[in-house]
C-alpha positions as CSV (number, residue, x, y, z in Angstrom):
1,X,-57.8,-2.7,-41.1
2,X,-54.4,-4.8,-41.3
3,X,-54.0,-6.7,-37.7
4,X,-51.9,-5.0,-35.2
5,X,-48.6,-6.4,-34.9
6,X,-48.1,-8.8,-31.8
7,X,-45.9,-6.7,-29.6
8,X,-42.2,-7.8,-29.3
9,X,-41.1,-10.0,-26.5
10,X,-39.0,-8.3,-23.6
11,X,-35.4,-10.1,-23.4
12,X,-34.9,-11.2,-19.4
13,X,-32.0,-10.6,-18.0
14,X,-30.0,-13.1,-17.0
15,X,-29.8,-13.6,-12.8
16,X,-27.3,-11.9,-11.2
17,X,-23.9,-13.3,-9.9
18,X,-23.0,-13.7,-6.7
19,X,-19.5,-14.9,-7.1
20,X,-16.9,-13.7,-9.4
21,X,-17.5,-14.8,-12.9
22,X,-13.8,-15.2,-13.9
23,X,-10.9,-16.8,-12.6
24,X,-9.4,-13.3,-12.3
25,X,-12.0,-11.9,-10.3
26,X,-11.4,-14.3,-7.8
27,X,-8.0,-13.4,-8.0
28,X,-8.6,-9.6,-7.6
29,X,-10.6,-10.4,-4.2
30,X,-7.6,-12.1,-3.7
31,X,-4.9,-9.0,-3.8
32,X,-7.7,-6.8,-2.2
33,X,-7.6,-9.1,1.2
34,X,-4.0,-9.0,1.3
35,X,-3.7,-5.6,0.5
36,X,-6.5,-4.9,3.6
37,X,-3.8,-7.1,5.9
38,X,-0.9,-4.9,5.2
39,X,-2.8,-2.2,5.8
40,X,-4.2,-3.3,9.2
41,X,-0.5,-4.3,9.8
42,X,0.6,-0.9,9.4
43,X,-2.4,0.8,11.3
44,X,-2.8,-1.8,14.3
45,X,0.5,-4.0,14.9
46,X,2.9,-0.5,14.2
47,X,5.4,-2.1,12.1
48,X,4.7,0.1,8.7
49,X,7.1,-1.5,7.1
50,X,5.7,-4.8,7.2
51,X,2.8,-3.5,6.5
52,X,4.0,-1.8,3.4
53,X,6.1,-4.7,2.0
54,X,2.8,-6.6,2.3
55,X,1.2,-4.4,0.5
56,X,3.9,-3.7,-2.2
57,X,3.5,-7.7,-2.6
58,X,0.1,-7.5,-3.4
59,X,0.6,-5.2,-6.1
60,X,3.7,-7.3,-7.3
61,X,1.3,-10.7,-7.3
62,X,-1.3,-8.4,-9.2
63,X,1.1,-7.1,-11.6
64,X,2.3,-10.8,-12.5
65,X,-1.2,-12.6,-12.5
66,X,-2.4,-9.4,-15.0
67,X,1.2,-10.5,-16.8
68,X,0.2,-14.2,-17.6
69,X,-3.2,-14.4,-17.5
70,X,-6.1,-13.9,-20.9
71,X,-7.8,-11.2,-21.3
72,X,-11.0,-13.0,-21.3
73,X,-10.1,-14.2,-17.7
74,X,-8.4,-11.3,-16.2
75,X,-12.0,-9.8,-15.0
76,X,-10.8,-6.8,-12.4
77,X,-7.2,-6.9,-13.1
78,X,-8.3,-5.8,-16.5
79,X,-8.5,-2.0,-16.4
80,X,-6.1,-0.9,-19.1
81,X,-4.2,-2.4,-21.8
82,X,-2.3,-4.9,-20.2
83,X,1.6,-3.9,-20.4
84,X,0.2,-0.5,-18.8
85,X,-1.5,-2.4,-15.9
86,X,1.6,-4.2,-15.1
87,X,3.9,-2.0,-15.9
88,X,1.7,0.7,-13.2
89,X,0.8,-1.9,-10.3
90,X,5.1,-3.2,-11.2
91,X,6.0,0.3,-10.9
92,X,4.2,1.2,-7.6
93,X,5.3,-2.1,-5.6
94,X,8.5,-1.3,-6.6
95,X,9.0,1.9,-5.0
96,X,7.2,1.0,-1.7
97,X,9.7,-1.8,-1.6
98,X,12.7,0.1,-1.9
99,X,10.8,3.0,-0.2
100,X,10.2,0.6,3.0
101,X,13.4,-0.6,2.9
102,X,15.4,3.2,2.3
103,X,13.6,5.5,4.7
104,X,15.5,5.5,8.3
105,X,14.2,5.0,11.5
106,X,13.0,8.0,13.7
107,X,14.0,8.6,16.8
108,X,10.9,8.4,19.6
């Protein structure tokens, strides 16, 4: 009887990350928070527009960081090719600019 062959050795995973890996990660956490202000500016302080501009700049800052940054350290900003990402998040802050800036006050 041949021996058995010694049973192949289990590749470990590497520990897990805490903390963003990439530069753009970081960055991503980044637009997130400020995207979280403007919209507790909207909801709690009642100036929606604010609020909205705030947001439509954290798109815009997201759109131009996906713009100039490598793939290899673009982590979340990285979800499609990347003239569509910044041509999408561009797009969006775009119209809640002009959007926040167009619609008229109600009256109370």
């Amino acid at each position: 009887m041949p021996p058995e062959p010694a049973p192949a050795p289990v590749p470990q995973q590497p520990p897990r990350r805490k903390y963003p890996s990439t530069i753009g990660g970081a960055l991503y956490i980044l637009v997130l928070v400020a995207m979280a202000v403007g919209i507790a500016i909207t909801w709690l302080a009642h100036d929606w527009r604010l609020g909205i501009r705030v947001v439509a700049g954290a798109l815009a800052a997201a759109a131009g960081l996906r713009l100039v940054m490598p793939q290899r350290d673009a982590g979340m900003l990285a979800v499609r090719p990347r003239l569509v990402d910044v041509a999408l998040a561009g797009t969006v802050a775009a119209i809640l600019f002009v959007l926040a800036a167009n619609i008229p006050d109600q009256p109370t």
